[in-house]
C-alpha positions as CSV (number, residue, x, y, z in Angstrom):
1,X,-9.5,-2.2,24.2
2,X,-10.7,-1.8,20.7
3,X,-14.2,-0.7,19.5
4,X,-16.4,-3.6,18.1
5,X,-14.7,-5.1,15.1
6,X,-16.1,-3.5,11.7
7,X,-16.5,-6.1,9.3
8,X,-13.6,-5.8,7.6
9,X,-14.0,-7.1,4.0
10,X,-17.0,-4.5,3.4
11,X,-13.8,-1.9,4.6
12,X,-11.7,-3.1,2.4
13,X,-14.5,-2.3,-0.6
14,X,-14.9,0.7,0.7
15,X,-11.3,1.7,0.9
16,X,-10.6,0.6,-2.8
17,X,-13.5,2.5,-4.3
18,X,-12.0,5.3,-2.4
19,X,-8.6,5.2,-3.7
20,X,-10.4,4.2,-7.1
21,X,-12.2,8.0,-7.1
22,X,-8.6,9.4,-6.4
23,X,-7.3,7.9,-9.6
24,X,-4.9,5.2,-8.7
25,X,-3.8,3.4,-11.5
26,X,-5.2,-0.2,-12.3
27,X,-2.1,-2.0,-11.1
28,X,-1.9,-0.4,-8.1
29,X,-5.1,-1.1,-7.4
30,X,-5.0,-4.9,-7.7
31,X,-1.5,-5.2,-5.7
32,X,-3.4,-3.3,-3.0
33,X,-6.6,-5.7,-3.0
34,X,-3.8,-8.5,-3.0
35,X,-2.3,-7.3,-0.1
36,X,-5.2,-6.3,2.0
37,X,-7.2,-9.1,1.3
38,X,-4.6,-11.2,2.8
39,X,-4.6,-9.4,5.9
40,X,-8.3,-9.1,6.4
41,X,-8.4,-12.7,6.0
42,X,-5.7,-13.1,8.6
43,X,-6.6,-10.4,11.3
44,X,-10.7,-12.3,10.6
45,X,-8.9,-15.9,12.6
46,X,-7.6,-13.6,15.4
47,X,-9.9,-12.4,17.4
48,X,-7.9,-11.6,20.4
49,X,-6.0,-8.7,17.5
50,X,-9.1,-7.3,16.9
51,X,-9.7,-6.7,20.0
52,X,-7.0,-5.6,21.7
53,X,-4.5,-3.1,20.2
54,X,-1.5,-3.8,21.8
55,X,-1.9,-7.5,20.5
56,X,-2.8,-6.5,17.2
57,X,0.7,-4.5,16.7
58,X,2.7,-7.4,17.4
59,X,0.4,-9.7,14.6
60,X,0.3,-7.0,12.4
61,X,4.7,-6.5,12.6
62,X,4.9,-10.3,12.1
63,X,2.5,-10.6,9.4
64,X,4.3,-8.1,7.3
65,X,7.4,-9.8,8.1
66,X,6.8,-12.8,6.4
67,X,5.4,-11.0,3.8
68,X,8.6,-8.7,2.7
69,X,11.9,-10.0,1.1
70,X,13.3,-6.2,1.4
71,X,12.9,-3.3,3.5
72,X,11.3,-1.3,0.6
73,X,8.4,-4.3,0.5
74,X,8.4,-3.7,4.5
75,X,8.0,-0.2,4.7
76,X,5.5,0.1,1.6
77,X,3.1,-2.7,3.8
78,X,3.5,-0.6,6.9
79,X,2.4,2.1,5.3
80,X,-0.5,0.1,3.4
81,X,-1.8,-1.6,6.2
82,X,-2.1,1.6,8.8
83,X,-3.6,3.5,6.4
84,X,-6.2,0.8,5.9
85,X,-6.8,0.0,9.8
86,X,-7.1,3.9,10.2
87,X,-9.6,4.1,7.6
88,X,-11.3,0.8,9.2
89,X,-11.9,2.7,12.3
90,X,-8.6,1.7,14.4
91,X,-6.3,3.3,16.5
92,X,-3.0,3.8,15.4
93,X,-1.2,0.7,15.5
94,X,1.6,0.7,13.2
95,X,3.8,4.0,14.8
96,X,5.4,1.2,17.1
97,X,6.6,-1.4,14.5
98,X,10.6,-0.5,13.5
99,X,10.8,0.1,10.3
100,X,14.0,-1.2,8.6
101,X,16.6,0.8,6.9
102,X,16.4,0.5,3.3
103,X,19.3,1.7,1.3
104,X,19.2,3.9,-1.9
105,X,18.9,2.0,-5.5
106,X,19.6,3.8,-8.7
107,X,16.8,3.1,-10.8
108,X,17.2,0.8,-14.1
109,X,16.7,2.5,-17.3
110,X,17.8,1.5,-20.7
111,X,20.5,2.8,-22.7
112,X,19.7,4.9,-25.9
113,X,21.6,2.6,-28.0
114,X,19.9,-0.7,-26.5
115,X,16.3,1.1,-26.6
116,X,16.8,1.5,-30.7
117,X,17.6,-2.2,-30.8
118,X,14.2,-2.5,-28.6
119,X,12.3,-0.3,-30.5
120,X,12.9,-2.5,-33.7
121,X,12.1,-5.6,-31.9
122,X,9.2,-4.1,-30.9
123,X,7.9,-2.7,-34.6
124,X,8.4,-6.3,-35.6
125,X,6.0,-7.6,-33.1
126,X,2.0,-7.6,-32.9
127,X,0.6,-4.1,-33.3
128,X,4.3,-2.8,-33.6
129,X,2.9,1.2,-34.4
130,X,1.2,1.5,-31.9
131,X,3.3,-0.2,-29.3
132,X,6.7,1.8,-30.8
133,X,4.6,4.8,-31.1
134,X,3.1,4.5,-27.3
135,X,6.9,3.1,-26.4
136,X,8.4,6.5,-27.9
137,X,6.2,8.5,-26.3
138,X,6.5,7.1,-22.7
139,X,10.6,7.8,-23.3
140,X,9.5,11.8,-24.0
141,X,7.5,12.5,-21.7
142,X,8.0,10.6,-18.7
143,X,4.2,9.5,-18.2
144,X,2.9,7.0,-16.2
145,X,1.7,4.3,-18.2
146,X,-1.8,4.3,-17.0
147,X,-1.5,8.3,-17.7
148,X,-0.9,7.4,-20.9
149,X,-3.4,5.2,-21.6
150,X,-5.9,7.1,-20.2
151,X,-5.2,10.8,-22.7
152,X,-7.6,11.4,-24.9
153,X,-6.9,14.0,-27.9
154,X,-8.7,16.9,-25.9
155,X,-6.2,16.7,-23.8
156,X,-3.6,18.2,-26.3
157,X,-2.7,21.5,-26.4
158,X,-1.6,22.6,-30.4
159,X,0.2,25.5,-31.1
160,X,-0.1,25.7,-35.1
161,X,-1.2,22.5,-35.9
162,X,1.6,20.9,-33.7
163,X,0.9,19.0,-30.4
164,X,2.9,21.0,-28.1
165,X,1.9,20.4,-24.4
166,X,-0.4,18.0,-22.4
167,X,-3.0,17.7,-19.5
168,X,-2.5,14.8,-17.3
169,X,-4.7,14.0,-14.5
170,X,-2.1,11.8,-12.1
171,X,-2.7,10.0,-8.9
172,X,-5.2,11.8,-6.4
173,X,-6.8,13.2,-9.3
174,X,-3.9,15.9,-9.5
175,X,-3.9,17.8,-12.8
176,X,-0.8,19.0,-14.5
177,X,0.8,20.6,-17.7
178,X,3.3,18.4,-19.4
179,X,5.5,19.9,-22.3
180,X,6.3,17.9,-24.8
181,X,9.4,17.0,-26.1
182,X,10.7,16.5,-30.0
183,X,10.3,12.8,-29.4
184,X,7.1,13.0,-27.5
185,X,5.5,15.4,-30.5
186,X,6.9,13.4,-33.4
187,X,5.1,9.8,-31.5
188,X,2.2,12.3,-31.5
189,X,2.2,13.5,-35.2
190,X,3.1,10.0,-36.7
191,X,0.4,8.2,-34.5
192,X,-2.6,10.8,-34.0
193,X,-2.6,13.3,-36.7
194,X,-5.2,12.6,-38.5
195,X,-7.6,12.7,-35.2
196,X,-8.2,15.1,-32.5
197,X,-10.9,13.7,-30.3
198,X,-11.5,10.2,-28.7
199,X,-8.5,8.2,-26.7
200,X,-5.3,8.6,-28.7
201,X,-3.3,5.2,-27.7
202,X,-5.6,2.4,-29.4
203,X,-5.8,-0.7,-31.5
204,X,-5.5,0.5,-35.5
205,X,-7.7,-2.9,-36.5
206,X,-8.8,-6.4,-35.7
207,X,-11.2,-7.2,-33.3
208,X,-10.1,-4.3,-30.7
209,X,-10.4,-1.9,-33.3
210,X,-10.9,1.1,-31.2
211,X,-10.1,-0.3,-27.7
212,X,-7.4,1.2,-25.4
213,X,-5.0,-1.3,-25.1
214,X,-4.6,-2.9,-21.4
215,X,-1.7,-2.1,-19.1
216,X,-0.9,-5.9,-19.0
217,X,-1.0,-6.1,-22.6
218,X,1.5,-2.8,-23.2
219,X,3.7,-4.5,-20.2
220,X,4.2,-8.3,-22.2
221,X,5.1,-6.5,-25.6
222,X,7.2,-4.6,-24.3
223,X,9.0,-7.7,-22.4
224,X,9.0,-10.2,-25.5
225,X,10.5,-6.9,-27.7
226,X,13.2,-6.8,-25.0
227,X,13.7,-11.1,-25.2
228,X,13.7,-10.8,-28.8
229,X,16.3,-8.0,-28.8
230,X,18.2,-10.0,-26.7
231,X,18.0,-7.1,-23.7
232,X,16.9,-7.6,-20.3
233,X,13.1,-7.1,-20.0
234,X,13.2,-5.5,-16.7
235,X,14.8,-2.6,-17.7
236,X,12.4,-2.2,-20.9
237,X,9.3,-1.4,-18.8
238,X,7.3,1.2,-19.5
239,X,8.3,2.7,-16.1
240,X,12.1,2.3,-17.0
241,X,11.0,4.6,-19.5
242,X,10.0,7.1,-17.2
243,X,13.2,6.5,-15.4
244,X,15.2,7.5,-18.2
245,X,13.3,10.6,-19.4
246,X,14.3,11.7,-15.6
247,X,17.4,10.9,-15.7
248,X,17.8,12.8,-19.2
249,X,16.7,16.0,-17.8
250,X,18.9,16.0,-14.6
251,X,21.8,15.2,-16.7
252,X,20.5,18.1,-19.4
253,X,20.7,20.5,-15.9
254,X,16.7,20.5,-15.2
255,X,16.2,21.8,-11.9
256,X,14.4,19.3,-9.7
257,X,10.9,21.5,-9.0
258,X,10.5,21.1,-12.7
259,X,11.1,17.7,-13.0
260,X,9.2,16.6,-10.3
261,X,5.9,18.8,-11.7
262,X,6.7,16.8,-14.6
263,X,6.5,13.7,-13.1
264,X,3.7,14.5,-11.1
265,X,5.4,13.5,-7.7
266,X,4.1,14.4,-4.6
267,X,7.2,14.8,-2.5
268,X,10.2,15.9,-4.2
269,X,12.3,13.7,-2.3
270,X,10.8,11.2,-4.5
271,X,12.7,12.9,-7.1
272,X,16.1,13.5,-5.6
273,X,16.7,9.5,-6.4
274,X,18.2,10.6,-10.2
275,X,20.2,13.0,-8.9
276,X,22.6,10.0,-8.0
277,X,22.4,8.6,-11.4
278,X,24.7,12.0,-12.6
279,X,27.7,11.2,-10.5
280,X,30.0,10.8,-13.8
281,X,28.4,14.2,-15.0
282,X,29.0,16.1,-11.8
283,X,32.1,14.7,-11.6
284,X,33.5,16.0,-14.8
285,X,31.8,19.6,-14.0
286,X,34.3,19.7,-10.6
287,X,37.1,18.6,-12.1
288,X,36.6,21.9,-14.7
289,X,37.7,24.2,-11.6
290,X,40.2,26.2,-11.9
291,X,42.8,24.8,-9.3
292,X,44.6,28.0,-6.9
293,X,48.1,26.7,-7.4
């Protein structure tokens, strides 16, 4: 038996505001409530679930079932929806349900040649500075786009006169160094040199004069740049950007500790992804040996 049911939409606050103090970005955040809130209104019309662990397994494994169209979606729900129970004051409930196998998918990223055709669709469009200048600088320095969004010019670290490195404070409220790159320094010195304090991505004029532009808003310029250059829009997000600074610096020979500090992920097998986006590379490096005939 279970203990008495908590009421579970003043959990599912609670739980939020708790992964709100450990920085998750914005979108995560509302794909989460989405998610959740669909669960705590389902498991609220069972009672015999809430109640009874070894019912509430099979609801739960059926429930996310219907909710996935891939065993990435499947797993990512498991893992969402035990962590919330746990946190709700359950039992462990999930350990039982079989997870699928999910294949490996080499992450989209767009070509250099197609991302100049997007960067000039995107000058052309509304507020094309700062969106080129934001785009640019996603490209070198692999940022998250609510990292991004959220610097501020203290965060910069100059070496005479030039922005040279960065302080990011990622998911869990993680702190890192980020070097920046030629790219990421002149996005820098065309966008923010005249200021050193204050946000550094934000609207030049209009009414938003000021304002840090919204993660939705950054996300449909960058799709109608990619529609107007004629380029698929899901590889011109600004996390296909951060795919393709990655895969740049495996194929440059970056050793993965370093790229995954960069990054900021927690598990570097989260990282090992782009090292299968080098096959071509590694391939030309074997065939180099010298053969023993």
């Amino acid at each position: 038996m279970l203990p008495p049911s908590p009421d579970l939409r003043e959990r599912l606050e609670q739980y939020l505001h708790l992964l709100t103090r450990k920085n998750y970005a914005p979108t995560t955040l509302r794909q989460y409530r989405y998610d959740l809130g669909a669960l705590v209104e389902h498991l609220n019309t069972n009672d015999e679930a809430l109640q009874n662990a070894e019912a509430l397994t099979p609801v739960l494994e059926a429930f996310i079932k219907e909710r996935s169209k891939s065993p990435k979606r499947f797993q990512d729900l498991v893992f969402l929806y035990g962590s919330f129970l746990r946190f709700a004051g359950f039992p462990e409930v999930t350990a039982q349900i079989p997870k699928p196998r999910r294949g490996r998918r080499l992450p989209l990223h767009p070509q250099v040649k197609h991302l100049k055709r997007f960067l000039h669709a995107l000058n052309l469009g509304p507020h094309g500075f700062l969106m080129v200048s934001l785009a640019s600088f996603l490209y070198g320095t692999g940022l998250r786009i609510s990292e991004a969004l959220a610097l501020r010019g203290e965060d910069l670290i100059y070496e005479d006169d030039t922005p040279m490195a960065l302080r990011v404070v990622g998911k869990g409220n993680k702190e890192r160094l980020v070097a920046l790159s030629p790219t990421a320094r002149a996005a820098l010195l065309d966008w923010f040199h005249k200021r050193r304090r204050g946000p550094v991505f934000v609207f030049p004029e209009g009414p938003r004069e000021g304002k840090v532009p919204s993660v939705r808003y950054v996300e449909q310029r960058f799709a109608d740049a990619a529609r107007a250059a004629r380029l698929k829009p899901e590889e011109f997000t600004p996390h296909k950007l951060r795919h393709a600074f990655a895969t740049l610096l495996v194929e440059q020979g970056a050793d993965l500790n370093s790229i995954r500090h960069l990054l900021g992920h927690e598990s570097l097998n989260t990282t090992l992804i782009y090292l299968h986006t080098s096959r071509r590379q590694m391939q030309r490096v074997v065939e180099k040996l010298p053969t023993l005939d």
